[in-house]
N, C-alpha and C positions, 0 to 999 in steps of 0.2 A: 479413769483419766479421760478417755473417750467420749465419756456422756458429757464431764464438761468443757471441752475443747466443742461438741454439738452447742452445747446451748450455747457457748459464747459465740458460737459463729450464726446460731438461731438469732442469738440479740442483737447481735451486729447489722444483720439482713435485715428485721423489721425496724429499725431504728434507722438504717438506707432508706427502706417503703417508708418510712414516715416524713424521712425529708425528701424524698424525691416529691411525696404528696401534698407537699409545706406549700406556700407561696412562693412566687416566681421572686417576687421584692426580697422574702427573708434570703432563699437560693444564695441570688445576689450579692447581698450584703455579707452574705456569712464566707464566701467565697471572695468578695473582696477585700474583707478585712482579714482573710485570714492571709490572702497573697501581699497585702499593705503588712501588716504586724510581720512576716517571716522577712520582708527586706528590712524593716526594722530592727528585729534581731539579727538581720545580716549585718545590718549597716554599723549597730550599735555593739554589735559583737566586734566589728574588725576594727573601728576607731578604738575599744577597752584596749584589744592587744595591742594596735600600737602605740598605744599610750604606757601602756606597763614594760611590754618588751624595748622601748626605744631608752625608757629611764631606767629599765635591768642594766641595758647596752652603755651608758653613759655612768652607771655608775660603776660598773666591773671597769672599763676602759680607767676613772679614777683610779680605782684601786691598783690595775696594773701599772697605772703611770706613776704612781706613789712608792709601789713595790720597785720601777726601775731607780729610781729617786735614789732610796735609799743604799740600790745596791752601789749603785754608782759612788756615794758618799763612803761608804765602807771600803771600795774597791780602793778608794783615794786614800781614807785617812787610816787603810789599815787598823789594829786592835785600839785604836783612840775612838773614844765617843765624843770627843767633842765636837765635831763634825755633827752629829747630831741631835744635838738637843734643841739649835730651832726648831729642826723639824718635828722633834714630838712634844716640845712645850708649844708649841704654835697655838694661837683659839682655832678653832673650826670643828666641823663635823666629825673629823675622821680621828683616829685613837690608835697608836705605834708604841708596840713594845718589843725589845730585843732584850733576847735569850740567847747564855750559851747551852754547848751540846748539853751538859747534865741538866737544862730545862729552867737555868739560875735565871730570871729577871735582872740583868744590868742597868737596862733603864725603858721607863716607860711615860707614858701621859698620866699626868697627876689625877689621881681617884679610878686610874683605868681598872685595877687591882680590883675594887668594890664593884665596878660596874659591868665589866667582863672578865669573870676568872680566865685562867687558858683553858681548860678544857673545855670550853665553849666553842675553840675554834678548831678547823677540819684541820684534816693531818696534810704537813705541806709538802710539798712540792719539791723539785730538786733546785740546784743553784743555779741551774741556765735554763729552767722552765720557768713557764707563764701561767698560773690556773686560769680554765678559762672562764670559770663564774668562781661566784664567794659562794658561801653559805650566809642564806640570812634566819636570825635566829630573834623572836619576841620574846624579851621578858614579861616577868611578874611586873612589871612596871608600865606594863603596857607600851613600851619603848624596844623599835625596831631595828635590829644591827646589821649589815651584810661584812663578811669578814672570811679573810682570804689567809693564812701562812704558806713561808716559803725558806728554803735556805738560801744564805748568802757568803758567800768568802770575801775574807778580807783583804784581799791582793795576795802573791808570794807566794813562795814552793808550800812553805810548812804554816800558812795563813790557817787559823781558825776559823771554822763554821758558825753563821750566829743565825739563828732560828727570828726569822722575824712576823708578828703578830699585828695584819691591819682591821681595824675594822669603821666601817663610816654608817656615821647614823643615817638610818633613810624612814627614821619616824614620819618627819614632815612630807613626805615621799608618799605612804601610806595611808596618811591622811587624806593626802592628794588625790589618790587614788580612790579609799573609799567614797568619798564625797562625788567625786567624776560618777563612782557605780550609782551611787543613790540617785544624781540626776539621771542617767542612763535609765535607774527603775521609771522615775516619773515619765519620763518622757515615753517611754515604753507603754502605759499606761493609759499614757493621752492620748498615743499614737491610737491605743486600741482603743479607747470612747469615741474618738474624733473619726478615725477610718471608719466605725460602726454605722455614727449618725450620718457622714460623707455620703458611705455606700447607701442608705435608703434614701439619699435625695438623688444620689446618682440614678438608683434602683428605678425608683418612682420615676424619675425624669424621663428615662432612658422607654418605661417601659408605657410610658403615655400615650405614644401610638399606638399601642396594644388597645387600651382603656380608649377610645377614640374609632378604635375599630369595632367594639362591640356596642360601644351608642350606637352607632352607625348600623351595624346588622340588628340590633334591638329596633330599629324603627320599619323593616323587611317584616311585613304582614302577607297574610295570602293576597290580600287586594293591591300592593305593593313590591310585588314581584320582579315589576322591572328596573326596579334602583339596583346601583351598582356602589360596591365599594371604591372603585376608581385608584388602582394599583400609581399611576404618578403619582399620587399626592402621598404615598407616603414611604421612610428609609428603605432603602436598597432589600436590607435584609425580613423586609417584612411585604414585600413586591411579592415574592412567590405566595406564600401565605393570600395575600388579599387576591392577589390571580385562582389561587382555587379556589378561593370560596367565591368569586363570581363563576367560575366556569359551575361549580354548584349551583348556584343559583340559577344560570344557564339552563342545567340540566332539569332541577326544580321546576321550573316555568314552563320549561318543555311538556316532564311529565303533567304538569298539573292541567295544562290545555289540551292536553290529549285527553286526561283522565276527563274533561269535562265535554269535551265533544264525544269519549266515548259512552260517559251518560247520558249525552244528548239524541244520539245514534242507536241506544242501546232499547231508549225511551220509543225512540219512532220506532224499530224493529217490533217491538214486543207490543206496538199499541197497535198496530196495522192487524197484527192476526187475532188480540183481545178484541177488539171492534167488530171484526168479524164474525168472532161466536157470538160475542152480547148481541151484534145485530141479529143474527138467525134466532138466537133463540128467544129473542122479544118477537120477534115475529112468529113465529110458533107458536107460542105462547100465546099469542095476541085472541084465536079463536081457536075454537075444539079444528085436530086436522085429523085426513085419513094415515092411517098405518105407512103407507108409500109418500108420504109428504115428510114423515116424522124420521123415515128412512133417509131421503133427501137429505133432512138437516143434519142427522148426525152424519152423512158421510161428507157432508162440506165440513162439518166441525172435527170429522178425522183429518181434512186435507190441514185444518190449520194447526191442530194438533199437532201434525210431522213438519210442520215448520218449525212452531216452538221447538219441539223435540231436537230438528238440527241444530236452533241456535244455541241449546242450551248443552249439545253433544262439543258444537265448536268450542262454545267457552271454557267449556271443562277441559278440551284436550288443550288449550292451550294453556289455559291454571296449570296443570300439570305438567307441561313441557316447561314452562319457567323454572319449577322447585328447584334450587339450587341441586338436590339428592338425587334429580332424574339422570338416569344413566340410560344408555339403548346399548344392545349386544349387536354388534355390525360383524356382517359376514363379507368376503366375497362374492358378490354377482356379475349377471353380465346383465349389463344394463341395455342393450339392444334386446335382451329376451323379455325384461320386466317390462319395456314400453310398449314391446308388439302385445303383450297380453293386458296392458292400460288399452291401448286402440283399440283392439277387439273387441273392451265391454264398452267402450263408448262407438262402435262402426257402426250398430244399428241409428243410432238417434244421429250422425255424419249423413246416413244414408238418406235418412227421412228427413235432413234439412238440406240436401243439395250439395254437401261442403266437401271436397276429398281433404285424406289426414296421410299422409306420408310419413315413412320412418327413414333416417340414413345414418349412417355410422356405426363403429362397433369401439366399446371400451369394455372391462370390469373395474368393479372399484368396492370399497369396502362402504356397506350400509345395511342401514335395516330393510329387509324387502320391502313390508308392509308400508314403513314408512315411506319408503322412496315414490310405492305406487299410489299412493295418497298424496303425494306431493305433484308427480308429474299429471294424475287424475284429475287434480286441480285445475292445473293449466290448463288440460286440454277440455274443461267442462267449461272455463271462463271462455278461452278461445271460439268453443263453443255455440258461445252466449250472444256471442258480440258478433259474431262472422256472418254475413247473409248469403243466402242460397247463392250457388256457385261459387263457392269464395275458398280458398287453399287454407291447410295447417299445416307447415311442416316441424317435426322433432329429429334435430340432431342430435349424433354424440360424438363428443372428438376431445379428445388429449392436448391438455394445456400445454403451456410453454413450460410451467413449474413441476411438470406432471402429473398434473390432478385431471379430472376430468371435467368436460363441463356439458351440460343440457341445455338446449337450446329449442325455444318452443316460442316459434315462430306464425303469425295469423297475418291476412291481409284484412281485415275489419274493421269496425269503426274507430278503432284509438281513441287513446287518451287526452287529454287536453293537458300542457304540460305544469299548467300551477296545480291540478292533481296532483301529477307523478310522485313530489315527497310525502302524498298522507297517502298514498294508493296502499302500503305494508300495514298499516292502522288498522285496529280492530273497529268493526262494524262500519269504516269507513265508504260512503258510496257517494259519485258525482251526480248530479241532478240528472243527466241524462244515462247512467246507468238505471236509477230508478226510473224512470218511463222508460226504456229501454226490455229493460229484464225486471219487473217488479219483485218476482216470486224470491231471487237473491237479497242475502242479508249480509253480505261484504263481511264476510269471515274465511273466507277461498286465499286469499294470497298471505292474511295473518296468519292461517295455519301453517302454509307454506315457509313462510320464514322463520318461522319455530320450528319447523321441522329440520332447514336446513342449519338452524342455530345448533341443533343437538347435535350433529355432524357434524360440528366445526367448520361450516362450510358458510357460502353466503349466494345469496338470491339478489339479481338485479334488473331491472327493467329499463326496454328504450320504446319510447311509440309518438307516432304522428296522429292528427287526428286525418280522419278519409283514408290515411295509408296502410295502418295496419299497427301491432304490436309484436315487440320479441321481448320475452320471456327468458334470463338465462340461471343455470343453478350450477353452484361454481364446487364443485367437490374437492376439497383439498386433497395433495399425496398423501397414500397410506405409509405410514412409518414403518 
């Protein structure tokens, strides 16, 4: 019992997955035609009943009003029938027979006897009650009766009981009826073909802006980047929609002009130090040299060697800090003891360009040691770089407002120029006067930087003038 209560609820689910997978148009349609066909059956269900219930209602009310009729006529003329034989020789619909107690037929409507025995009719009623329906009974004849008995007294102490038998034909009634069902089927029918074909012009109509939005991104090529879908031009409910997919494309054009300045940057880095081995070693080449000449060349062809070697150290470390799967194990430190020990391997080369480097503040915060000192290492080798003889560096550390912590690595040197400032976090990005400036750098110092603080959860920012100086800040978020 088990397994197939599974699989019916197996088939149920892939048969959902199949129409969730359908078309957005069938979707559509099959959901509006199916909420169109249920007020149909609503609509056509509740005019049936009261169509049926209101001719039930009207004809029992006959019946009871026929039954007062008569009581009233016996009531008057006492054990005499002649009082009644209008009423059941009358033509019409309806059919009156009176019975005494032992069930004798006195008098009735002519051929009633053939057409309704008595024991066709329900057991009656007492002499001051009302039934409050008949029974309707079809014969072999295909001819439909609704039919009510009841007793009645005939006035007086010692008045006789006379058992009386109504019953009205509602053949024509049922005909009425069936025929109303059958157009009720048809229309029922229509409604479903017609709501069907409705809903896919509906479907279609409705969903045109849809089809209109993907011509529209169907003509967005790479060389085509900066068209936009333009969110006014189309329904309310499809504004969000067209808003992402340009803020996508946004993003898209972004990356893609990075991606191509950072082949552009990646080309000059790597051709500066290839040029300069092919140039030595054509020149060497060029005639027989001595032992100490050949020496020469390969120790400049080592210097450029450990270029490559960094750039292609940066690249990886930052490939790897992207993996979505990178995780770092962050400890507790005090970050005034990891930046005195950053100073210290940078105070010799401080020393021999003129520059004093100061430390001030004291926090801890949770991070990778390594990492952190490779990050504040950065700065203080860029600061470095750019700072001329006598010229200050200071690193701070001081506790945010949010209580995270932040670093702060501050130079008075040459600054940035500020249409830099937004590519300055760019891979292999450099300004023209950092190259003649510092040639030997390959503008991977602050991209790593920012990956490192990405890992942290944290975020890296910069302010600088140019003549005045640059600050450098690293924004540590609270530890949880």
């Amino acid at each position: 019992m088990s397994s197939k209560s599974d699989e019916t609820l197996e088939g149920a689910r892939r048969s959902w997955t199949l129409f969730g997978r359908g078309s957005i148009t069938g979707r559509l349609t099959v959901l509006y035609s199916f909420s169109t066909v249920a007020m149909l059956f609503a609509a056509t269900g509740f005019l049936y009943w009261v169509l049926v219930s209101d001719l039930a209602k009207a004809d029992n009310r006959f019946l009871r009003d026929k039954l007062q009729v008569l009581r009233a006529i016996l009531r008057e003329h006492g054990e005499e029938l002649e009082g009644l034989e209008e009423e059941v020789n009358s033509v019409g619909a309806y059919y009156i027979r009176v019975l005494d107690r032992r069930q004798h037929s006195l008098i009735e409507t002519p051929d009633m006897a053939l057409r309704l025995p008595g024991f066709l009719f329900p057991d009656p009623v007492g002499a001051f009650q009302l039934p409050n329906s008949g029974v309707k009974r079809t014969l072999g004849n295909g001819r439909s009766y609704l039919l009510i008995s009841a007793w009645a007294d005939t006035g007086g102490a010692d008045a006789e009981l006379r058992l009386l038998q109504i019953a009205l034909d509602v053949t024509s009634e049922e005909n009425l009826i069936a025929g109303y069902r059958r157009n009720l089927i048809i229309v029922l029918l229509g409604g479903i073909f017609l709501s069907a074909a409705i809903g896919i012009a509906v479907a279609r109509r409705g969903l045109r802006p849809v089809k209109e939005i993907t011509q529209t991104a169907e003509h967005i090529t790479p060389t085509r980047l900066h068209e936009r879908i333009d969110p006014a031009r189309w329904p309310r409910e499809l504004i969000a929609l067209a808003t992402a997919f340009d803020q996508m494309l946004d993003r898209l054009q972004e990356s893609f002009t990075r991606l191509s300045q950072f082949s552009a940057d990646l080309a000059h880095e790597l051709r500066t130090p290839i040029n300069a081995l092919m140039g030595e070693a054509e020149v060497a080449l060029s005639r027989q040299r001595t032992p100490d000449e050949y020496r020469n060349v390969l120790e400049s062809s080592l210097e450029e060697f450990g270029r490559l070697s960094r750039i292609i150290d940066g690249l990886l470390f930052l490939a790897r800090a992207e993996a979505t799967d990178r995780s770092i194990e962050k400890i507790r430190i005090d970050a005034r003891k990891e930046i005195d020990a950053v100073v210290e391997f940078y105070q010799p080369m401080a020393d021999e360009q003129g520059i004093r480097v100061s430390c001030q503040g004291h926090a801890s915060l949770f991070a990778d040691p390594i990492l952190f000192r490779r990050a504040v290492g950065n700065l203080l080798s860029n600061a470095l770089q750019y700072t001329s003889s006598g010229g200050n560096i200071r690193i701070s550390v001081d506790t945010a407002e949010d209580h995270g912590v932040d670093v702060h690595v501050e130079d008075n040197g040459s600054g940035i120029a500020p249409e830099h400032l937004p590519k300055i976090f760019d891979r292999l990005y450099r300004a023209d006067s950092a190259r003649s400036q510092y040639p030997k750098g390959f503008g991977l110092g602050l991209s790593i930087v920012k990956s490192i603080m990405e890992l942290h959860g944290g975020s890296v920012s910069i302010q600088s003038e140019p003549s005045k100086g640059t600050i450098v800040t690293l924004k540590f978020r609270p530890s949880e």
